[in-house]
PDB file as gemmi writes it, atoms N, CA and C in Angstrom:
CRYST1    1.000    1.000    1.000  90.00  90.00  90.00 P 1                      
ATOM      1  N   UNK A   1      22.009 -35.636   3.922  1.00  0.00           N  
ATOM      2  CA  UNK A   1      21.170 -36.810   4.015  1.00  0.00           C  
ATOM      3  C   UNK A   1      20.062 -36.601   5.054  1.00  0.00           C  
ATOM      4  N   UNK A   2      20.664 -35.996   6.231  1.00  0.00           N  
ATOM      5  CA  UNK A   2      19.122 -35.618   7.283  1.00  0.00           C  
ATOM      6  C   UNK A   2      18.376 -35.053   7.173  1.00  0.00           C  
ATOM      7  N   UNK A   3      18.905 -33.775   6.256  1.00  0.00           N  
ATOM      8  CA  UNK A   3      17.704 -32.533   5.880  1.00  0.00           C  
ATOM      9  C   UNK A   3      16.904 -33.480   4.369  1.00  0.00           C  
ATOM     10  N   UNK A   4      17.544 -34.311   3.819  1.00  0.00           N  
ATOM     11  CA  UNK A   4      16.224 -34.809   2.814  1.00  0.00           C  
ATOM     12  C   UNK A   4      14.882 -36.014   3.312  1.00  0.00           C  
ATOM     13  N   UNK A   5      16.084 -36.141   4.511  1.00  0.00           N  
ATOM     14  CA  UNK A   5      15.069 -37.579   5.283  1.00  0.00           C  
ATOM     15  C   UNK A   5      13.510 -36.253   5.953  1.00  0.00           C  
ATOM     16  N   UNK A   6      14.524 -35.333   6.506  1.00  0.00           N  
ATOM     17  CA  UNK A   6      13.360 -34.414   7.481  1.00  0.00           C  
ATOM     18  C   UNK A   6      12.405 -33.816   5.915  1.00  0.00           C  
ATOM     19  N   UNK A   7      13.039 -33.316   4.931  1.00  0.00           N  
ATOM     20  CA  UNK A   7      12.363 -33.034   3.991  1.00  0.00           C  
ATOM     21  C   UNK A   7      11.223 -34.354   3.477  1.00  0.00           C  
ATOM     22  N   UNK A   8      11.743 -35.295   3.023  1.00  0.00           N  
ATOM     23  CA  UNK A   8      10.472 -36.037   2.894  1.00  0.00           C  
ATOM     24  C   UNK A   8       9.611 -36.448   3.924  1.00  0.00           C  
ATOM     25  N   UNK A   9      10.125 -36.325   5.325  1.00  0.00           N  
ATOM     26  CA  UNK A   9       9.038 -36.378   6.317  1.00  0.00           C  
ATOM     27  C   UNK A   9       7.874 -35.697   5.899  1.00  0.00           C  
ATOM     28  N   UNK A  10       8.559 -34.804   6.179  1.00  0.00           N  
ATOM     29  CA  UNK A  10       7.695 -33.528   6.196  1.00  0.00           C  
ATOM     30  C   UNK A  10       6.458 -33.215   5.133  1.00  0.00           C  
ATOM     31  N   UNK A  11       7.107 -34.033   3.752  1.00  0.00           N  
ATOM     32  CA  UNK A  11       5.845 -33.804   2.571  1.00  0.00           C  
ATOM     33  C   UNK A  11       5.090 -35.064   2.770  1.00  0.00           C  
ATOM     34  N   UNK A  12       5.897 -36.339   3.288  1.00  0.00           N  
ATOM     35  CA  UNK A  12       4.716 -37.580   3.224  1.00  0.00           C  
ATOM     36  C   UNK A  12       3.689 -37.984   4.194  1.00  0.00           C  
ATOM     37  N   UNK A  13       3.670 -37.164   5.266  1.00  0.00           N  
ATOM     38  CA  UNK A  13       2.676 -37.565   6.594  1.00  0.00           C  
ATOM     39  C   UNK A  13       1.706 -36.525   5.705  1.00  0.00           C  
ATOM     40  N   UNK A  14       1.451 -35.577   5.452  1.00  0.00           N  
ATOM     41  CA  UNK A  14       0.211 -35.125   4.996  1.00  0.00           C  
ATOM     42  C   UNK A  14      -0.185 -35.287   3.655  1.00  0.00           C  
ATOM     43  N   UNK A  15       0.508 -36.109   2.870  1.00  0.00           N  
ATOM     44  CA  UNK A  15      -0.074 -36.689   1.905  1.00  0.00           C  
ATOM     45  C   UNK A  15      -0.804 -37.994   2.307  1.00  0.00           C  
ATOM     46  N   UNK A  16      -0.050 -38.842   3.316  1.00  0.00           N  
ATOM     47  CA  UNK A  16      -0.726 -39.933   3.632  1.00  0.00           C  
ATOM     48  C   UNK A  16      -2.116 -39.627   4.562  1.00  0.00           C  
ATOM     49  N   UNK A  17      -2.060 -38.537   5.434  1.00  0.00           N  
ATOM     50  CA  UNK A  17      -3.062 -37.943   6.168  1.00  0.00           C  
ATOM     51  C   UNK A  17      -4.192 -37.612   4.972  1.00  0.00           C  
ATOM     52  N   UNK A  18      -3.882 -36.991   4.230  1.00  0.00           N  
ATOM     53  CA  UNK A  18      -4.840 -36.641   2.751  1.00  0.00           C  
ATOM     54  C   UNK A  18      -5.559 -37.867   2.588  1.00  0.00           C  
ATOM     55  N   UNK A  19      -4.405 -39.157   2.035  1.00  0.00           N  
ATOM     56  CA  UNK A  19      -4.847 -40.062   1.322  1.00  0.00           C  
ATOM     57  C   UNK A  19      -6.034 -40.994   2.280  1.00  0.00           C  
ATOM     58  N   UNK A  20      -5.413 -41.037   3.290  1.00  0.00           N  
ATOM     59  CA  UNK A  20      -6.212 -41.866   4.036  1.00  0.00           C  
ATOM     60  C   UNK A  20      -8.352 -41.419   4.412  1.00  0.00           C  
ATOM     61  N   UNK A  21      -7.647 -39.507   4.669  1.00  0.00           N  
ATOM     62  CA  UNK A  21      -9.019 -39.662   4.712  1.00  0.00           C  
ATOM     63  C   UNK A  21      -9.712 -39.173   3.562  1.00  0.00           C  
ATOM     64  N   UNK A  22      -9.294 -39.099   2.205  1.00  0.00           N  
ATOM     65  CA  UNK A  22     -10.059 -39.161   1.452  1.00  0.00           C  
ATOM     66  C   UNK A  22     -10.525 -40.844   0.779  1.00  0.00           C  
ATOM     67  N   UNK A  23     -10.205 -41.542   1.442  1.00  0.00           N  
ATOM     68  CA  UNK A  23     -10.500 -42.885   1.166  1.00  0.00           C  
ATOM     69  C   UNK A  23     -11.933 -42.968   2.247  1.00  0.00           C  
ATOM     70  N   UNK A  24     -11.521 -42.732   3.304  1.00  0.00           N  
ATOM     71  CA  UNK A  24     -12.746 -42.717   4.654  1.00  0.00           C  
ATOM     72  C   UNK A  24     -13.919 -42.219   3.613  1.00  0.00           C  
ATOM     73  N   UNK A  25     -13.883 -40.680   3.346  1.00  0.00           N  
ATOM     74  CA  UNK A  25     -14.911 -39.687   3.001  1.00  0.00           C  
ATOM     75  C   UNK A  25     -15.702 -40.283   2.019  1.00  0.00           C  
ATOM     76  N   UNK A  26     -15.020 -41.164   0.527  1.00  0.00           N  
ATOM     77  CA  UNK A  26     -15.543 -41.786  -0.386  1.00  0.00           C  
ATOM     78  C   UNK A  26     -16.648 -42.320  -0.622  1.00  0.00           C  
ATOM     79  N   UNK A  27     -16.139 -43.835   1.006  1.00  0.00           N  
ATOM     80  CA  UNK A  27     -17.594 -44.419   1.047  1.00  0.00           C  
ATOM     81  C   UNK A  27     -19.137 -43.555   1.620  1.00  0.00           C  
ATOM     82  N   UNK A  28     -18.431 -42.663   2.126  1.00  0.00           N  
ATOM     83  CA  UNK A  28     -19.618 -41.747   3.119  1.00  0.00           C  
ATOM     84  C   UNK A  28     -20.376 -40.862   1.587  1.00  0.00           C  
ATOM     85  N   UNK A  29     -19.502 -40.373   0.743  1.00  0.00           N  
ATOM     86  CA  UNK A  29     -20.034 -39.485  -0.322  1.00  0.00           C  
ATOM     87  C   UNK A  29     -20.477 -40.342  -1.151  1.00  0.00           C  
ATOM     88  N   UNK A  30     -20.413 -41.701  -1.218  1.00  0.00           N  
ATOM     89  CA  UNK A  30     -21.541 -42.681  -2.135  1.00  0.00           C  
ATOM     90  C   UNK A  30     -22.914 -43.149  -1.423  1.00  0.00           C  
ATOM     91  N   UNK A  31     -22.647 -43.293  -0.425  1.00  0.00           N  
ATOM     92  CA  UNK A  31     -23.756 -43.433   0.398  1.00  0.00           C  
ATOM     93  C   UNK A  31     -24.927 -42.235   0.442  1.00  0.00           C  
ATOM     94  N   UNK A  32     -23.878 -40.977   0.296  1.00  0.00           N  
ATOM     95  CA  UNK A  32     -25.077 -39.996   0.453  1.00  0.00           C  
ATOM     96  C   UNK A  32     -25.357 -39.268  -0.884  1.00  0.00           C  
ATOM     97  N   UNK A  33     -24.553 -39.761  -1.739  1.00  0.00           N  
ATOM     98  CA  UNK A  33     -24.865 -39.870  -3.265  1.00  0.00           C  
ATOM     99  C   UNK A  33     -26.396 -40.890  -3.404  1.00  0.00           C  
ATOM    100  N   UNK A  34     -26.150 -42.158  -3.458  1.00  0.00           N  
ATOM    101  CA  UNK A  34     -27.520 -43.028  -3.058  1.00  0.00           C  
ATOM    102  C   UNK A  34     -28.888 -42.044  -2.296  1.00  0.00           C  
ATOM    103  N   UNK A  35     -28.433 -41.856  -1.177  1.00  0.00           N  
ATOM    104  CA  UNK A  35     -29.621 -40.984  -0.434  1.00  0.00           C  
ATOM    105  C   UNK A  35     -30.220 -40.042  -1.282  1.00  0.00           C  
ATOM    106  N   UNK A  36     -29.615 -39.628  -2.004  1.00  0.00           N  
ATOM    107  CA  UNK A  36     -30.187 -37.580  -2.851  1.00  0.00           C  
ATOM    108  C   UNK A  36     -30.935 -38.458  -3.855  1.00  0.00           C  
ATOM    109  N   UNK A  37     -30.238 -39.501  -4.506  1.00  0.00           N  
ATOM    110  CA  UNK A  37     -31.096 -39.928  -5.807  1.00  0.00           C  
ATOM    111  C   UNK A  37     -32.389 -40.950  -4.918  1.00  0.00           C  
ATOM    112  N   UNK A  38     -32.360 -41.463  -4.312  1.00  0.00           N  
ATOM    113  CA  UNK A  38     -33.828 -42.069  -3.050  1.00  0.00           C  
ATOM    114  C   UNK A  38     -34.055 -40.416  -3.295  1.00  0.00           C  
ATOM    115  N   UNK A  39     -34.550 -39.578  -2.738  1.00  0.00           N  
ATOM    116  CA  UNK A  39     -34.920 -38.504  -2.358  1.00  0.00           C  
ATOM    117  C   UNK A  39     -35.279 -37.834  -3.858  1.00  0.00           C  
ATOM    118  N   UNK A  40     -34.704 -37.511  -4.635  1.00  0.00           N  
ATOM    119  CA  UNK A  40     -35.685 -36.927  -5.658  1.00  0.00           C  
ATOM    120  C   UNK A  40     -36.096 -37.663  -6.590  1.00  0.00           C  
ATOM    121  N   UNK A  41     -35.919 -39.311  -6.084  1.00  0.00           N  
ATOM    122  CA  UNK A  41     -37.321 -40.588  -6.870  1.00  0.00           C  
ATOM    123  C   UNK A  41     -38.192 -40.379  -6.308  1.00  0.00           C  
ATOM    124  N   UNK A  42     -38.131 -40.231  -4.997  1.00  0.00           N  
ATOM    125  CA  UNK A  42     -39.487 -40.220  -4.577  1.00  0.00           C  
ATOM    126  C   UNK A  42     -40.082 -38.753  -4.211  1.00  0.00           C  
ATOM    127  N   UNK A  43     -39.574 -37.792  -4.552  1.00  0.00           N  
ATOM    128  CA  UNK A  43     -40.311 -36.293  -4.927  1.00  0.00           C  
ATOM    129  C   UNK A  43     -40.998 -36.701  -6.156  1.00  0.00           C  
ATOM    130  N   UNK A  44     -40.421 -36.864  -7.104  1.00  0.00           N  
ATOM    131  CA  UNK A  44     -40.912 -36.942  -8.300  1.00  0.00           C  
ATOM    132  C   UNK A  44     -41.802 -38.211  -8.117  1.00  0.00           C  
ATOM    133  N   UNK A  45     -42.200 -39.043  -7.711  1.00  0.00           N  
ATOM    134  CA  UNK A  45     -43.651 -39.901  -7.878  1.00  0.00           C  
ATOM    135  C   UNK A  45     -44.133 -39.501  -6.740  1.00  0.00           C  
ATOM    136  N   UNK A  46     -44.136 -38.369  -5.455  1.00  0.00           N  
ATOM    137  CA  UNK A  46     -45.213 -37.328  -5.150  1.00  0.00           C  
ATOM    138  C   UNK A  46     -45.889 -36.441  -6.238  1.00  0.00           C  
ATOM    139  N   UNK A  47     -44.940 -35.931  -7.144  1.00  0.00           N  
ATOM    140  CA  UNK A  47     -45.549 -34.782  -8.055  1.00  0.00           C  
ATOM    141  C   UNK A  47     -46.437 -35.534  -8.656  1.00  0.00           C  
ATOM    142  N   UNK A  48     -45.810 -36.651  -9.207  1.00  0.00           N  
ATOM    143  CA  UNK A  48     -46.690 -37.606 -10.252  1.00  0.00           C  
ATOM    144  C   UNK A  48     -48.193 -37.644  -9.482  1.00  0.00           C  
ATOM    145  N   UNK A  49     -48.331 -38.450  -7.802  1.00  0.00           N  
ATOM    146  CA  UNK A  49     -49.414 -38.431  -7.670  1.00  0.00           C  
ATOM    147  C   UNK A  49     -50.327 -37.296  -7.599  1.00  0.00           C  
ATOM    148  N   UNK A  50     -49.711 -36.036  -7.458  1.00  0.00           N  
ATOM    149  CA  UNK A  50     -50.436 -34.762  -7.109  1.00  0.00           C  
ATOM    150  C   UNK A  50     -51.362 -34.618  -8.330  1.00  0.00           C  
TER     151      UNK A  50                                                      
END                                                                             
C-alpha cells in the first residue's frame, strides 16, 4: 500500500506541474498568436502602400 501511495506520488506532482503550467503558457501563446497576425496585417498594407 506505501510503495503505490509513493508510486502515485511520484507520477501525479509532475503531471499536475505539467498541467498547471501549460494552462499559464496558453493565455501567453494566444496573446502572442494575436500579436504575429497585428504584425503581418500591417506588413502587408505597408507593401500595399509601397
Amino acid at each position: 500500500m506505501q510503495a503505490w501511495l509513493t508510486s502515485v506520488s511520484d507520477v501525479a506532482f509532475p503531471i499536475l506541474v505539467t498541467m498547471f503550467l501549460l494552462v499559464r503558457i496558453e493565455s501567453k501563446l494566444t496573446s502572442l498568436e494575436a500579436a504575429i497576425r497585428n504584425l503581418a496585417q500591417s506588413i502587408d498594407r505597408k507593401k500595399i502602400e509601397i
